[in-house]
N, C-alpha and C positions, 0 to 999 in steps of 0.2 A: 930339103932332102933330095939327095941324088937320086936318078933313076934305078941303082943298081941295088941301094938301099930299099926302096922301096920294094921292087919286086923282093927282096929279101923277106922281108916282113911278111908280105902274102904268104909266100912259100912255107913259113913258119905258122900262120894259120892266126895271124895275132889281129886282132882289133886296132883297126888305125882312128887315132882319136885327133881330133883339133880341138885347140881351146881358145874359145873368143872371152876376151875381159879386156877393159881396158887399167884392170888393175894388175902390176906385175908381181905382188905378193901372193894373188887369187891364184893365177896361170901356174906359179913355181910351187905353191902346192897343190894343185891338182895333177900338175907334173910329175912329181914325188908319191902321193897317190895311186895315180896310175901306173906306175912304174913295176907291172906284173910279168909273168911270164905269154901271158895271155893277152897283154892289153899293151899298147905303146904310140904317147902320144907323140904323131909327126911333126906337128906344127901349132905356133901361136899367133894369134893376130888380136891388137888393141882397136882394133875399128873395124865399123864395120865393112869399110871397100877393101880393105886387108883381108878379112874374111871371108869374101866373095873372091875374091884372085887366092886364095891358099886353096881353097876350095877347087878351083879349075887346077890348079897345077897337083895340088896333092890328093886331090879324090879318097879323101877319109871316108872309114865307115858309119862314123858317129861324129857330132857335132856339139861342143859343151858353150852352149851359146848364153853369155849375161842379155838386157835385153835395154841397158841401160848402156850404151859405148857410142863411140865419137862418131862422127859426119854419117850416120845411115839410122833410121830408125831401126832398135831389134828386130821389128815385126817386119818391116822391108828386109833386111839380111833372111830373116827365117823361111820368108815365103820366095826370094829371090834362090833360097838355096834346094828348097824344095822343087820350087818350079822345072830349074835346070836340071839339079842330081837327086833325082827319087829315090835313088838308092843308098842316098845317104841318111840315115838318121838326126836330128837333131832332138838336142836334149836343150831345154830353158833351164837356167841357173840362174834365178837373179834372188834379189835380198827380197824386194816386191811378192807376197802371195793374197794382192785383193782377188777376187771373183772376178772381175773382170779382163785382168791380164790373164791368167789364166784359162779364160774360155777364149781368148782370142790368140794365143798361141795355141792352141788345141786345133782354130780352127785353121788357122796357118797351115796347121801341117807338124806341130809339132811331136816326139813321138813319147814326152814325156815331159814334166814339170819340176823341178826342185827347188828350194830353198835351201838360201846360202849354207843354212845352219843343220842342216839335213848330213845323217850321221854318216861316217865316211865309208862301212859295209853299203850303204842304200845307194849310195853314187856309183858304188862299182858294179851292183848291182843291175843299178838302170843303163848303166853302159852297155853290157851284154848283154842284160836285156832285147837293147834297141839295138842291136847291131845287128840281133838275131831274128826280130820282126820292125824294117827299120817304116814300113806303111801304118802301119798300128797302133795306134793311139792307147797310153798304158788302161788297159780296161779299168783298174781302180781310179785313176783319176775322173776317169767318166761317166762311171758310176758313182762316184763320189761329187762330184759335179751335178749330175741329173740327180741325185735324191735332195741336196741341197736347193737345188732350183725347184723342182717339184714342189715343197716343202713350201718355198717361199710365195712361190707362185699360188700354191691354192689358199695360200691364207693361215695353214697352222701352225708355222711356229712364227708370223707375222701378228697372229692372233693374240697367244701365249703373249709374244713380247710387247702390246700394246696395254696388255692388262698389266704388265709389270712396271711399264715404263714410268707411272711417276712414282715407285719404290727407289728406284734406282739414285743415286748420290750426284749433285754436282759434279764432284770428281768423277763418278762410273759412265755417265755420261759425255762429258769431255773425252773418256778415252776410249768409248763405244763409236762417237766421233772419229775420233783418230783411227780405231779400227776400220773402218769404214773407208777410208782414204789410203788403207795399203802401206799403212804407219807401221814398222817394223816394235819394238819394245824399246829398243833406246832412243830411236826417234821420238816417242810420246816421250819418254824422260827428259829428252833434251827439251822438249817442247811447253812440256809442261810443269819443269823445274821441279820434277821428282826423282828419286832412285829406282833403277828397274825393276828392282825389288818388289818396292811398293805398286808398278805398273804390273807387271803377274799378280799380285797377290788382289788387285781390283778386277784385273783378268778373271780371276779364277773365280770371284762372287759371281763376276757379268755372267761368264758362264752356267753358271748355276739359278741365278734368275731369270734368265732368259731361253734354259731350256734347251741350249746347243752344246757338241759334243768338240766343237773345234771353231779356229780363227775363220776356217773360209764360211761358215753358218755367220757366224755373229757379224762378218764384215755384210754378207748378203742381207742381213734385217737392216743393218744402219742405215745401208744403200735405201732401202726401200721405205723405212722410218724418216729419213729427211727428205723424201718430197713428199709427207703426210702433214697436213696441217696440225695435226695436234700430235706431230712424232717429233724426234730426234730434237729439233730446234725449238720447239715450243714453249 
């Protein structure tokens, strides 16, 4: 983008957005997406030393960063973008939402978390959101994070799910597994030569024997169930 361009955009008060993916399908609708009165993204980059130099030259307000892209780890682009431009927001966009990606772009610096499949109001949402506290970490993520953690940590829904665990199916296990590992739905289908279908619909028991209200609960038990000797593997 030209410089005359750019100041243009300020002047109009618009949210300047970058979109890092190294997919051009993801970028062009997010592009499309974006494309408000309010909101306008300047630049794309498939990698991540592309989105560190778009970054220096176009000084976005927001940052839609996958975390999975070529020659840079996500989490080096995120904290490398953080470091230099504070004032830029970045937003995580990737297919990935184990527990642990997510506490470690949190602690990056991140100012917000999404998955890919996250409805297209919430994304525009968290854009002005963060554009408008771009230091601040989306409070429900982190409190949805810290009750999760809390939770697992002192033992009661670790507990719960230890008394359930040999209820649970060869199959409910296998993809309590998979959960665990940041396995998306049609990756355990591909993996496990089932239809998605039937991957939600074992989803939807785990959850229910196990007491949790979402994916990132039931990925944090599994985490903590497979280095129990009589958990997850046994």
């Amino acid at each position: 983008m030209k410089e005359g361009e750019r100041d243009s955009s300020r002047k109009k008060g618009r949210i300047r957005i970058l979109v890092v993916d190294d997919h051009p399908v993801v970028r062009s609708g997010l592009r499309a997406l974006l494309d408000l009165p309010d909101l306008q993204v300047v630049g794309e980059a498939a990698s991540g030393r592309e989105a560190v130099r778009q970054c220096s030259t176009l000084h976005p307000d927001v940052v839609l960063l996958d975390l999975r892209i070529p020659d840079m780890d996500g989490f080096q682009v995120l904290g490398a973008i953080r470091g230099t431009w504070p004032e830029t927001a970045v937003i995580v966009f990737s297919q990935y939402e184990d527990p642990d990606s997510i506490c470690r772009a949190i602690e990056a610096g991140a100012r917000s978390y999404l998955a890919k499949g996250t409805a297209p109001e919430k994304v525009v949402k968290a854009v002005r959101d963060a554009a408008r506290s771009p230091r601040t970490p989306d409070p429900g993520i982190l409190s949805g994070l810290a009750e999760d953690l809390r939770q697992v940590a002192s033992g009661e829904r670790l507990t719960e799910a230890s008394a359930v665990l040999a209820d649970l199916t060869p199959r409910e296990r296998e993809i309590l597994r998979c959960i665990g590992k940041g396995m998306k739905n049609r990756e355990i289908s591909s993996n496990l030569g089932v239809s998605v279908q039937t991957v939600k619909t074992h989803i939807y028991h785990l959850y229910d024997k196990l007491g949790v209200r979402d994916r990132t609960q039931a990925a944090l038990i599994a985490s903590k169930l497979a280095h129990r000797r009589d958990g997850l593997d046994s």
